[in-house]
N, C-alpha and C positions, 0 to 999 in steps of 0.2 A: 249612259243614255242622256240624250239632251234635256230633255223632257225632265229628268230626275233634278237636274245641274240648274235648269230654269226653271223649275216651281220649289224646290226643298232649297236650293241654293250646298247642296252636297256635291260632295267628292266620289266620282263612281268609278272605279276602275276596274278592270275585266282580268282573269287569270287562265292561262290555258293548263288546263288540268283534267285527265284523262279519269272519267268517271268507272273505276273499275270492279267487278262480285257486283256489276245489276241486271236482273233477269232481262231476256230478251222482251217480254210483254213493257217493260219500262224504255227500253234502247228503240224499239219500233216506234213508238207511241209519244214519245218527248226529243227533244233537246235540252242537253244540260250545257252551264256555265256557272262558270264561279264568279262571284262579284264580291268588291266591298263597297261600300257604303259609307264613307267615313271611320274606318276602319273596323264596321262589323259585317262579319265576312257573312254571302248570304249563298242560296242557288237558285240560277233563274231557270225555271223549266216552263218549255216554248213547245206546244202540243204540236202535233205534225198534222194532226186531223182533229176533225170535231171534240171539243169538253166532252169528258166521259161525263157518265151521272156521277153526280155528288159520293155517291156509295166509294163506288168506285176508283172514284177520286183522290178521296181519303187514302183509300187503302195503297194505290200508287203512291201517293204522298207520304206516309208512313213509310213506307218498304224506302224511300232514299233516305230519307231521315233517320230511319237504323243503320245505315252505312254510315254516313255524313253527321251527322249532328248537329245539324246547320237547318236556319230557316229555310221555307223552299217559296219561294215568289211566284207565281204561275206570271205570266207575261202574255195576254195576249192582244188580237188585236182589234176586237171588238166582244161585247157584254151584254146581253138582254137584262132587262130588267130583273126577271124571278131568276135567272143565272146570279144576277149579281147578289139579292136576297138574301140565295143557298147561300153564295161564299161567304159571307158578312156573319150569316148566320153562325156559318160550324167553324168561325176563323181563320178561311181560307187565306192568305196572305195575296193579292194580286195589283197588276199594273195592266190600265188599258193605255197605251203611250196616245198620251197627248189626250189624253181625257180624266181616266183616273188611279187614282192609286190608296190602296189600300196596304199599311203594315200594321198591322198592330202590336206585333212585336217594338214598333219602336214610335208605338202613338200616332201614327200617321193615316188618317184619314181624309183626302182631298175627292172633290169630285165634280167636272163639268155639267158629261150630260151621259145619256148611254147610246152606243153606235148603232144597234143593232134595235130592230122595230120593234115594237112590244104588239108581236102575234099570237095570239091563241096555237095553241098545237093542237094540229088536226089529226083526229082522231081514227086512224087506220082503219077499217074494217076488215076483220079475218079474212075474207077472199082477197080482198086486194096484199096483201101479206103473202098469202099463198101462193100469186100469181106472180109477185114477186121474186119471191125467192126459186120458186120452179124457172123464171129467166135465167137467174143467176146459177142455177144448175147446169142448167144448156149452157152455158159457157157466156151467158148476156150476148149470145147472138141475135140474129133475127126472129123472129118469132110471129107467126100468123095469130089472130085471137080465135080463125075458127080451130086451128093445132092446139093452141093451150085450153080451149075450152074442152077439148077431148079428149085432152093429155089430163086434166082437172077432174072429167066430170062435172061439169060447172056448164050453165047456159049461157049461150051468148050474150045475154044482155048482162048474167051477172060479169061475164069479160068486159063485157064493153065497158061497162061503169067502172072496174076495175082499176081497168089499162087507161081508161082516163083520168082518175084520180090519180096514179103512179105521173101521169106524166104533166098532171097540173101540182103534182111536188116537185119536180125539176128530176122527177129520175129517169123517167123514158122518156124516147120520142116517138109520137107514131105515123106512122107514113102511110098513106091511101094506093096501091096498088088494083086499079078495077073495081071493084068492089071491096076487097078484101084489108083488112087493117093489122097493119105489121109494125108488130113492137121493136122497136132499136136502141142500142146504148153505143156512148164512143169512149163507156168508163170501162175497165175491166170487172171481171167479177167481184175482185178484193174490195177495189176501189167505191164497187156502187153498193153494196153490202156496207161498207163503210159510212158513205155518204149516207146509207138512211139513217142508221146511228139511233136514235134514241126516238124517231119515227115509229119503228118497230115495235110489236107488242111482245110482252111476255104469250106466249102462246097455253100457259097454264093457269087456269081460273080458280082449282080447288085441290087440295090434294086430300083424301080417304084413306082411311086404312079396312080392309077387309082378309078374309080368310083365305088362304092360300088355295083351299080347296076350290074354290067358288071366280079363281083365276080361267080366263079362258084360255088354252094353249096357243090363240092366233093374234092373244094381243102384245105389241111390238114393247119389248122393257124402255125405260125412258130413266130422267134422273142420273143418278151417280151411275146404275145399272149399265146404262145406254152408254157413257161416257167411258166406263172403264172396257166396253169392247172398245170405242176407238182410239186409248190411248196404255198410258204404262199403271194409271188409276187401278189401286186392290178393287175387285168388285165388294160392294156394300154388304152388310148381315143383312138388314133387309132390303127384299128385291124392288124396285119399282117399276111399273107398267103405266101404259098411256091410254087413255078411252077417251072416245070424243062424249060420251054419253056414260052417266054413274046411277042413271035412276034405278038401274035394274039391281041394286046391291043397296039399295034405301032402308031394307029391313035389316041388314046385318052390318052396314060399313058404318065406321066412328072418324070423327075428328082427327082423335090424334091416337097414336101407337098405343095399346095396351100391354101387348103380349109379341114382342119379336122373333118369336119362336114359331107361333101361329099364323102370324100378317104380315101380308104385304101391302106396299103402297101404291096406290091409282092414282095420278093425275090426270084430271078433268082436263083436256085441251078445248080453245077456242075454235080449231077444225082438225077437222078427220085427220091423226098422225100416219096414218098408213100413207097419204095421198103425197108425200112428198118423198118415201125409203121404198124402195126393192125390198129391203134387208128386216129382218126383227128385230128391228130398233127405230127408235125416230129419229128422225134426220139430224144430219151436223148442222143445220144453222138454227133450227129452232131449237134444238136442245143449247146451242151457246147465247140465242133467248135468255134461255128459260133459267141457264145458269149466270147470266152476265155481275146479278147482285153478289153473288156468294163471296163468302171474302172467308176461305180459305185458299190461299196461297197455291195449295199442293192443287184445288180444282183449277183455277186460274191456269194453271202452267199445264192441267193435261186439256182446260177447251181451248190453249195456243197449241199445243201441239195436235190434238184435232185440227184445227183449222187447215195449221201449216197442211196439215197432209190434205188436205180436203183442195186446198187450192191448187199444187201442184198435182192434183188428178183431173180437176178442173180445166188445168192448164196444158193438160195433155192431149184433152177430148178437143181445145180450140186448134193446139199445132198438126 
């Protein structure tokens, strides 16, 4: 990189070398390259879409560095301010070209300015979440607000406010037909799913433990529960289930597990998990929500393989 050769005054050279035993959730999500440095060999890894969360992060970061044994450089092309923070923070190694560079592996802290505006992150409201991701169900086609309001359950006006905050984030656009207001995207499902990225809310506020007995048979399992009907995941010892509401269980549910034999676990969701699954489960995108932090490996690989499946069904209802 020039950038490197004009401010360190080093030697950069690039190696082609075939990154090989790395999970598809790394090969989707990065670009690798080998580089040296003055002959300390590093890897530049070049995100293909948005910075995950810092969690997340790591844990992608680790997972090549057990392979490799080599620093990993993130590379990108612009940095918010609390982005850059995090990295500095948990020693992330990174290069903004032509602004800043961070190794510290080899002492090297330089920095201009940061690219990217220092915005507050606005803070999703559960309906607009819901009305979200019910787009991207439909396949991110066209959509009426008075059809998803009674596809929801939800009142017009809470659509309207809705679908106007989605589309004053840059995810929908809405078109005026007559009277009527019609949501559109020209992203695909993946893609705008994507794009929200870390806009998204965990859709889980509390998690309880309560008595098995005192389970209602209509509410949808969630958690590892949920996950291991959509993929190759063992189901959990204990079961977990979804309520939008825990008040009714205030006299017997606790914090945290007592007795695994006895209890199950309830998460408290942000809104009604039934209103997005047909199924007794809650949905594939808020359950990879809900799981995105977890950082075992083994769930990582079954909510990509969820997904996988979830988009090509997706992608069947569009063709």
């Amino acid at each position: 990189m020039e950038y490197l050769n004009k401010v360190l005054g080093v030697k950069v050279a690039c190696e082609d070398v075939d990154f090989k035993h790395l999970p598809n959730f790394i090969a989707t999500r990065y670009r690798l390259q080998m580089v040296s440095m003055n002959e300390q060999k590093m890897i530049f890894l070049y995100p293909k879409t948005e910075l995950e969360q810092i969690e997340v992060l790591k844990k992608h970061i680790a997972r090549i560095q057990k392979n490799n044994n080599l620093p990993v450089v993130l590379v990108l092309k612009e940095l918010s301010h609390r982005q850059k923070e995090y990295l500095i923070r948990e020693k992330i190694p990174f290069i903004v070209d032509g602004r800043q560079i961070y190794l510290p592996f080899m002492a090297v802290y330089l920095q201009e300015r940061c690219s990217a505006e220092k915005m507050p992150r606005e803070e999703i409201l559960p309906s607009v979440q819901m009305l979200l991701l019910h787009f991207i169900y439909g396949g991110a086609q066209e959509l009426s607000a008075s059809q998803a309001a009674k596809d929801l359950e939800l009142t017009p006006t809470s659509i309207s406010r809705a679908s106007r905050q989605l589309e004053e984030m840059g995810l929908l656009h809405i078109k005026k037909v007559g009277v009527q207001r019609i949501m559109r995207s020209e992203d695909s499902p993946k893609i705008l799913f994507q794009k929200a990225g870390d806009k998204l809310l965990n859709p889980i506020k509390r998690t309880v433990y309560i008595q098995k007995e005192f389970v209602r048979t209509d509410l949808p399992e969630s958690g590892y529960s949920a996950l291991a009907e959509y993929s190759m995941l063992n189901a959990p010892n204990v079961r977990c289930y979804a309520a939008e509401r825990i008040s009714q269980w205030k006299d017997v549910m606790t914090n945290s597990l007592q007795n695994s034999q006895v209890q199950v676990a309830v998460d408290m969701w942000r809104y009604n998990p039934r209103k997005l699954s047909m199924r007794n489960t809650v949905d594939e995108l808020s359950l990879a929500l809900a799981l995105r932090e977890d950082a075992d490996e083994r769930v990582e690989d079954a909510v990509e393989e969820m997904l996988n499946g979830l988009w090509r069904k997706i992608d069947g209802y569009r063709n």
